[in-house]
C-alpha positions in Angstrom: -6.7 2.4 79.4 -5.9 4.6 82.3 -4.7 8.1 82.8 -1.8 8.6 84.1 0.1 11.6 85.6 4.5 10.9 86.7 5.7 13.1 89.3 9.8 14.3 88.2 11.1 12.4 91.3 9.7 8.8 89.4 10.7 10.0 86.0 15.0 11.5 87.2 14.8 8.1 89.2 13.9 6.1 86.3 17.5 6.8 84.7 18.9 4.2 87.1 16.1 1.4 86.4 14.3 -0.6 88.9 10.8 -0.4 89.5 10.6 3.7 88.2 11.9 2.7 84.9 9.1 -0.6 85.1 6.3 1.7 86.0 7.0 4.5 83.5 7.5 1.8 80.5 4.0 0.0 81.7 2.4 3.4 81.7 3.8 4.3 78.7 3.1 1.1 76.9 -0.9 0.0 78.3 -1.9 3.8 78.9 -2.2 7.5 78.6 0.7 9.6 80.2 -0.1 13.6 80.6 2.2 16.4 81.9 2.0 20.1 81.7 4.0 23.1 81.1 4.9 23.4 85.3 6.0 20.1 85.2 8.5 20.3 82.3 9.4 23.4 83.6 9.7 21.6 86.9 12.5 18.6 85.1 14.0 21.9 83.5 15.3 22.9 87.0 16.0 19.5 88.1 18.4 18.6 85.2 20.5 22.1 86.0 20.7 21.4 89.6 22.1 17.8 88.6 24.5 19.3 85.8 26.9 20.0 89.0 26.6 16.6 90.1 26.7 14.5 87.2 29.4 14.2 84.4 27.6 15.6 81.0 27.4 12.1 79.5 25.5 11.0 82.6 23.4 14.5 81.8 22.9 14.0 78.0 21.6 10.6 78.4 19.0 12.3 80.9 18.1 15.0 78.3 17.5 12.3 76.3 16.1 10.1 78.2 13.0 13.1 79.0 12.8 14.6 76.0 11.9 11.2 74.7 9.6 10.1 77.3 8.1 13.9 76.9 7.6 13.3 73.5 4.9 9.7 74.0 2.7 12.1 76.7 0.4 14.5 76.4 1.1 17.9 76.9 -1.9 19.5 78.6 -2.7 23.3 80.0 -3.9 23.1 83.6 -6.8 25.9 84.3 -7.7 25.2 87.6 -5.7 24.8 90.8 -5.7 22.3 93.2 -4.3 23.5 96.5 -4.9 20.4 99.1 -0.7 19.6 99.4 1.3 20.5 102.3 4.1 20.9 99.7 2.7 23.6 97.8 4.7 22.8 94.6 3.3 19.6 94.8 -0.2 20.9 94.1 1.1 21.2 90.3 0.3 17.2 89.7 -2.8 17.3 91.7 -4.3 20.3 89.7 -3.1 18.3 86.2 -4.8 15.0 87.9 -7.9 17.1 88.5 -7.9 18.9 84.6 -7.2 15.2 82.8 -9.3 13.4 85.6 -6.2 10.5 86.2 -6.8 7.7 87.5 -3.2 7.5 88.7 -0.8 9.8 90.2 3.1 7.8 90.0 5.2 9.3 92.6 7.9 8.5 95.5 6.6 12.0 97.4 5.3 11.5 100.8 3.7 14.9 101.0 1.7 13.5 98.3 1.3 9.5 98.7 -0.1 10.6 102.6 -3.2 12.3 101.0 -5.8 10.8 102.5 -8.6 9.8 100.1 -11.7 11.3 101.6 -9.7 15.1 101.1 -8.7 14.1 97.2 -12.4 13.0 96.9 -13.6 16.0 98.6 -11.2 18.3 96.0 -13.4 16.2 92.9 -9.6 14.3 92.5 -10.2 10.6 92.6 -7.1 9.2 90.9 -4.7 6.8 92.8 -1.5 8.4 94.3 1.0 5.8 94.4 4.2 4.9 94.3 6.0 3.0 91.2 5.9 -0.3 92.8 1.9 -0.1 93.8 1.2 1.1 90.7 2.6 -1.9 88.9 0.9 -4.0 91.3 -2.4 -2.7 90.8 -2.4 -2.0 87.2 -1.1 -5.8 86.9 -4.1 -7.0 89.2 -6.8 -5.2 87.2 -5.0 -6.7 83.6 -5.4 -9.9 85.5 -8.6 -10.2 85.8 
């Protein structure tokens, strides 16, 4: 059973299916899914800049739609900071890979996905960052087996 951390730009994509939605349900479904207070805070400010853009039953069904996935993770407090990103918001998911030692980081961010390895392994961070559609594909390679 891996750990896995799901950046906000995987989980807001999710509402419209595809491989977001496939990756969060396999997560949710084979293994453990973490977030922390900055990262809820973090969905917090996406749904009000989307209330503008959306119609509110398009917005409820998102509420929704987090507060239930919210409610299979677990919460965790982050202690230490991880500050490797060039998108310095971004270092909130590396510091919670680093506290829950996750072996996967789910995320359509390039500022993260172009990481190189040798720095997260440098930073004591060796989870996967990858996108929804790699993380299937390995997670279905190593059930395979």
């Amino acid at each position: 059973m891996a750990k896995v951390v799901i950046d906000a730009n995987v989980l807001i994509s999710s509402v419209f299916g595809g491989l977001p939605l496939e990756s969060i349900n396999l997560a949710l479904s084979h293994h453990v899914v973490f977030y922390s207070e900055d990262i809820e805070k973090e969905l917090q400010g996406v749904l009000r800049r989307l209330e503008v853009k959306l119609k509110d039953n398009q917005i409820h069904k998102l509420q929704e739609n987090l507060s239930r996935f919210l409610s299979f993770c677990q919460k965790v407090s982050v202690t230490e900071n991880v500050a490797i990103c060039r998108d310095r918001k971004d270092n909130q998911y590396l510091s919670l890979c680093k506290q829950v030692k996750a072996d996967f980081l789910i995320t359509g961010d390039k500022d993260l996905l172009i990481i190189p390895r040798d720095i997260l392994l440098q930073n004591d961070l060796p989870c996967n960052i990858v996108s929804p559609a790699e993380f299937i594909n390995q997670v279905s390679e190593a059930d395979s087996l």
